[in-house]
C-alpha positions in Angstrom: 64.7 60.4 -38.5 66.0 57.0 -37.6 66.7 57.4 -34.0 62.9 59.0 -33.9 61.6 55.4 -35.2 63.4 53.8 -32.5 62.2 55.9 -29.9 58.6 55.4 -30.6 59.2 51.8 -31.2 60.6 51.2 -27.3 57.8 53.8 -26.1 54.9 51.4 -27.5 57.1 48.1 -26.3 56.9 49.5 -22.3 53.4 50.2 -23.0 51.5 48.2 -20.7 49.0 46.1 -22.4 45.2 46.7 -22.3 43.2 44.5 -19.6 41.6 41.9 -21.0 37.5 42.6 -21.0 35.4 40.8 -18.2 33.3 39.1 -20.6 36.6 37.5 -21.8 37.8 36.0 -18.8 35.6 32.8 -19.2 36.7 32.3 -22.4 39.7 30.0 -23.5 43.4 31.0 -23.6 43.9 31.0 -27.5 47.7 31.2 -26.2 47.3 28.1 -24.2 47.6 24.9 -26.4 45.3 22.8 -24.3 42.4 25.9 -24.4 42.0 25.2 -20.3 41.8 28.7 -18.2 44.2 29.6 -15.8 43.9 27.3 -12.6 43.0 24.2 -14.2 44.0 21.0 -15.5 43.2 17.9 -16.0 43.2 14.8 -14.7 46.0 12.2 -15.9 43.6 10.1 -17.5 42.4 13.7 -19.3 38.7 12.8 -18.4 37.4 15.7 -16.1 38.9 18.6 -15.8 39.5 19.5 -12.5 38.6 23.2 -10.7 40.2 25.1 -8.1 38.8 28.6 -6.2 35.0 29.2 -6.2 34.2 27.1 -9.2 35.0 24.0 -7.4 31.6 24.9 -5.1 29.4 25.8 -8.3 25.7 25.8 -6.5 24.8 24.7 -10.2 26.7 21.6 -10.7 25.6 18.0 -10.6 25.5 16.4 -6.8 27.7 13.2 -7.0 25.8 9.9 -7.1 25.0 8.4 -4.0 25.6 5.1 -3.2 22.5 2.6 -3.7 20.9 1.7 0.1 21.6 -1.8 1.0 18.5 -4.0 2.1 18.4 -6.3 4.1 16.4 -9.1 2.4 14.8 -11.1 5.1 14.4 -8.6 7.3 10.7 -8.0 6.5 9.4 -11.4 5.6 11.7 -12.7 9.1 9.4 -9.7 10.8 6.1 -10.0 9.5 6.3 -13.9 10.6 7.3 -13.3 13.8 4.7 -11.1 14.5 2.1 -13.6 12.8 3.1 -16.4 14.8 3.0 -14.1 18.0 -0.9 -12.9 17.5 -1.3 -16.5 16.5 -0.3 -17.9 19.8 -1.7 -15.5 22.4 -5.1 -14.4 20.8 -6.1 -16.4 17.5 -5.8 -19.7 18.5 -7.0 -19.3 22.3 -10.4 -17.6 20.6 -10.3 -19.8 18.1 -10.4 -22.9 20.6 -13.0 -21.4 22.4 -15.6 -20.7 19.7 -14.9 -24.2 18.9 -15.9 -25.4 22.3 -19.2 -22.8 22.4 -20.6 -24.7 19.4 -19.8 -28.6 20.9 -23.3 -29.3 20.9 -24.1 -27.0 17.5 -25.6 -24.0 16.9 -29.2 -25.1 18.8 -26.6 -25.8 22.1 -25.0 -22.7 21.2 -28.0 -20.3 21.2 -29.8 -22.1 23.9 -26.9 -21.8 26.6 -27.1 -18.2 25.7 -30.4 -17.4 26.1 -31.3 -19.3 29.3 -33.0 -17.0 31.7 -30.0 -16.7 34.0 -27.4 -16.0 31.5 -29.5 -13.3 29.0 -29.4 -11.3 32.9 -26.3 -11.6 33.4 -25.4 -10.1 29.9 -28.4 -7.9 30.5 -26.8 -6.8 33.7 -23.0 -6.2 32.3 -24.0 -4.2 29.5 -26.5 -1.8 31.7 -23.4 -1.1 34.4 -20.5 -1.0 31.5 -23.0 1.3 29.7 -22.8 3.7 32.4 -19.3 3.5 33.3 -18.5 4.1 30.0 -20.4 7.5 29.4 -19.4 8.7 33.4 -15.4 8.0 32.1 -16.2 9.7 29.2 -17.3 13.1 30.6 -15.3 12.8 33.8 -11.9 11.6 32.1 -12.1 14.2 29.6 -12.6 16.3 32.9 -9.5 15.5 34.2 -7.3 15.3 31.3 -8.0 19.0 31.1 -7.3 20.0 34.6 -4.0 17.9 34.4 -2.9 19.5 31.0 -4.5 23.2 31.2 -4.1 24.3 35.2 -1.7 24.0 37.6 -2.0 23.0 41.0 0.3 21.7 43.8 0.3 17.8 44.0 -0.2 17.6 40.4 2.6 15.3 39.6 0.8 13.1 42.4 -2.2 13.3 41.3 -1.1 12.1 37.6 1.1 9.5 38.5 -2.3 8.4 40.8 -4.3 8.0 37.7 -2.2 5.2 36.8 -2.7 3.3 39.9 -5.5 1.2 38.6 -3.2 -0.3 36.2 -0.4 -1.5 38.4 -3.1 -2.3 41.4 -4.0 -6.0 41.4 -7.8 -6.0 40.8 -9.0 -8.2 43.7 -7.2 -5.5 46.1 -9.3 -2.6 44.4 -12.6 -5.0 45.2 -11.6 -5.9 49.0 -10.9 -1.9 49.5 -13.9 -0.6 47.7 -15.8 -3.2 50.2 -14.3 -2.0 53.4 -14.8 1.3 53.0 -18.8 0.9 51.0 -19.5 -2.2 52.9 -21.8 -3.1 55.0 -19.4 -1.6 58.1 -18.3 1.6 56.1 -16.8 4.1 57.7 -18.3 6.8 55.6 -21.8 5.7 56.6 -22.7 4.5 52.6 -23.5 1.1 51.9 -22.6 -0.4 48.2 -22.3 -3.6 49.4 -24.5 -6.4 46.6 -26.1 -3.5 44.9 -25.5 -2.3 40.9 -23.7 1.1 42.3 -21.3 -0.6 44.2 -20.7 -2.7 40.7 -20.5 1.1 38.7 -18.0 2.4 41.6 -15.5 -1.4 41.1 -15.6 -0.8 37.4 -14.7 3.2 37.1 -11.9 2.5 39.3 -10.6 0.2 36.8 -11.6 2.4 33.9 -10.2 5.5 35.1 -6.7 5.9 33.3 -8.9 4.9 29.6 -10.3 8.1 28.9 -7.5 10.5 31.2 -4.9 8.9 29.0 -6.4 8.7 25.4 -7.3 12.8 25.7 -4.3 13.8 27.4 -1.7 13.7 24.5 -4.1 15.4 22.4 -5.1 18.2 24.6 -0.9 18.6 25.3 -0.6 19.2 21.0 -3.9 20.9 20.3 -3.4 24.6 18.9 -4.4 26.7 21.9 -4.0 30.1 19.4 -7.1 29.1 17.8 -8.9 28.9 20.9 -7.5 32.6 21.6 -8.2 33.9 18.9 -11.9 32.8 19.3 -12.4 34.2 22.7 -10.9 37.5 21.0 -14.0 37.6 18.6 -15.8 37.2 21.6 -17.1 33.2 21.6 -17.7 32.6 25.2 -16.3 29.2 26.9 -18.6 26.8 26.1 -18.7 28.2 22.9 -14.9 27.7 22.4 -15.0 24.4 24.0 -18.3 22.9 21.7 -16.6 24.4 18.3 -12.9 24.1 18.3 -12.1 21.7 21.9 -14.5 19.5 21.7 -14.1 18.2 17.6 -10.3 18.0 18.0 -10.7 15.4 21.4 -13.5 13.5 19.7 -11.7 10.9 18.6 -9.3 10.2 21.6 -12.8 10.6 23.7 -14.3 7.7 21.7 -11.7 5.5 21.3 -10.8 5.9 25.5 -14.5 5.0 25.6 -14.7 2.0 24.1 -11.3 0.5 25.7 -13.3 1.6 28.8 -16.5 -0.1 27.9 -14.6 -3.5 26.5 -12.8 -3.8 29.7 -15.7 -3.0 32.2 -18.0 -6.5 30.2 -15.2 -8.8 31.2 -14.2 -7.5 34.6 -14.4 -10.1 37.4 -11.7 -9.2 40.0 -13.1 -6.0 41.5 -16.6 -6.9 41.4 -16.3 -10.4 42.5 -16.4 -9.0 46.5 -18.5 -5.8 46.3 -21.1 -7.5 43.9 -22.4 -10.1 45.8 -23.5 -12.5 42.9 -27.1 -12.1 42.9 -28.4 -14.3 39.8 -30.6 -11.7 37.9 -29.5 -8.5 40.4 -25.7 -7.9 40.7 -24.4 -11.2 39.1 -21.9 -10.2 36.0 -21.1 -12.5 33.0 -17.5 -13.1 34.5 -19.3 -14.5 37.8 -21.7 -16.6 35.7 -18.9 -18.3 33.5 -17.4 -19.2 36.8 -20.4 -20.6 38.5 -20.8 -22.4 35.3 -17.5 -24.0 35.2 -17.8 -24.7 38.8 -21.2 -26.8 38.4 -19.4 -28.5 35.6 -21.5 -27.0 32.5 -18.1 -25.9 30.4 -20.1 -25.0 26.9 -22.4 -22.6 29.0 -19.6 -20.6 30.4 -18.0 -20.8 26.8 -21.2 -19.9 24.6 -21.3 -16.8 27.4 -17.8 -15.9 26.7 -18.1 -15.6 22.9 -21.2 -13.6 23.5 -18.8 -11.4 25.3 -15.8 -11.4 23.2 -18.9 -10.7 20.0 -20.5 -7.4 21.9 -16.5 -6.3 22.9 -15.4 -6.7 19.1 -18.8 -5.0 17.6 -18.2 -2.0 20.4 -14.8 -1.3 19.4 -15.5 -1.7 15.6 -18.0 0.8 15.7 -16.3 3.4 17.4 -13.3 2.8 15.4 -15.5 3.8 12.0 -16.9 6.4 13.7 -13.7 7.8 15.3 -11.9 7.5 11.5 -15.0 9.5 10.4 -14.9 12.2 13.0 -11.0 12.5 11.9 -11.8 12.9 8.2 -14.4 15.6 8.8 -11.8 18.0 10.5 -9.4 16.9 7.8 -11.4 18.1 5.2 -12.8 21.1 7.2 -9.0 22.5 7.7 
């Protein structure tokens, strides 16, 4: 009886013992006096525990703080006063000198050395021909922003590194060219020479890249799936072109419109050949500042050239509101 107790005894000792339940293995090791699971410890300061095995790359646990940014304190005041004194220098206090001059002899002198005869045709005369070179750039620039972005064609990298020309191209060279080749010995047989075309061919030379490089950019980002997927629902061209095209480049057109328009009004260097200077015909405001500085009448040529700088500023401050309106209409359209 005894030796049958003893038998069962060392049966249930080699017994191995049950596995421990897998909702248990989380829990702590009431055999362990520190209660810590298997695989970890603390720290020697017993602060944080530390984890080894997957739980050291819990998706759930806190990110350590990141170190605070350091700024640089004077950076933006030191930047802002640069820039300031900069604008100051070139363009506010050279305007400001001059609008001071304009009104030497008040705002009677003022007004009057604007509205003599010769000057109001002069102004009369550089609006009319930057007018017109400013709608031509706009239809023909947009033109040719299109080719260079949408076909291809041999000699294109020419022909876009050409459009540039006007930019590098001293002005006066653009005016003696234009007049040998529209002057009164042209070899083409058409004569330009001291007539208002001649004036509207000097000034979209200069104008060209405006309008070409204010729609390019645009045309190169502009979503050409929506245009697909119109001509799948069967909108023809011009129907793709006046709906979806044209709204997206308004705003480029515009604003190369205007930066074409501002820069035809003060142009003197490629019109001062093929014009001719005819007070009242082909003479420009630029040519009738310099006649009037050269006949010693300084606060005529500056009343003239704050007329100028006035219609430039108004031109580019309205097509700036109206480009920024254009812009928030397709915003809220998408």
């Amino acid at each position: 009886m005894t030796a049958r107790i003893h038998q069962r005894r060392g049966a249930a000792a080699a017994a191995p013992l049950p596995a421990r339940p897998e909702a248990d293995k989380h829990q702590p090791d009431e055999h362990r006096p520190d209660g810590n699971r298997p695989g970890e410890r603390e720290d020697r300061d017993g602060i944080r525990p530390r984890v080894s095995g997957d739980d050291a790359t819990d998706p759930g646990a806190a990110p350590p703080p990141s170190r605070p940014r350091r700024r640089i304190g004077l950076a933006r005041p030191l930047g802002v006063g640069v820039v300031t004194l900069w604008l100051s220098v070139i363009v506010l206090l050279p305007l400001a000198a001059l609008t001071v001059a304009s009104f030497g002899e008040g705002v009677s002198g003022f007004w009057a050395a604007v509205t003599a005869p010769t000057a109001l045709a002069s102004l009369w005369v550089t609006v009319l021909v930057s007018a017109i070179v400013a709608v031509v750039n706009a239809v023909l620039g947009t033109l040719v922003a299109w080719v260079l972005v949408r076909d291809e064609f041999p000699g294109k990298r020419v022909v876009n590194a050409l459009i540039d020309l006007p930019f590098a191209l001293p002005t006066i060279v653009a005016s003696i060219v234009l007049l040998s080749l529209y002057g009164p010995n042209s070899p083409i047989g058409v004569e330009l020479n001291a007539t208002r075309w001649g004036l509207v061919v000097a000034l979209l030379f200069v104008t060209l890249p405006f309008v070409v490089r204010s729609v390019q950019p645009v045309l190169i980002e502009a979503d050409r799936e929506v245009e697909e997927a119109a001509a799948s629902l069967g909108a023809s061209n011009w129907t793709t072109f006046r709906r979806i095209v044209l709204p997206t480049l308004a705003p480029a057109i515009l604003g190369g419109t205007g930066l074409a328009f501002a820069r035809a009004i003060g142009e003197y260097g490629s019109v001062v050949l093929i014009g001719g200077n005819i007070p009242r015909e082909t003479q420009v405001a630029s040519q009738y500042i310099q006649q009037q500085i050269e006949i010693d009448r300084p606060l005529n040529a500056a009343a003239v050239s704050v007329a100028l700088l006035a219609i430039a500023f108004l031109t580019l401050l309205v097509l700036r509101v109206l480009s920024s309106r254009t812009q928030r209409r397709e915003e809220r359209d998408a």
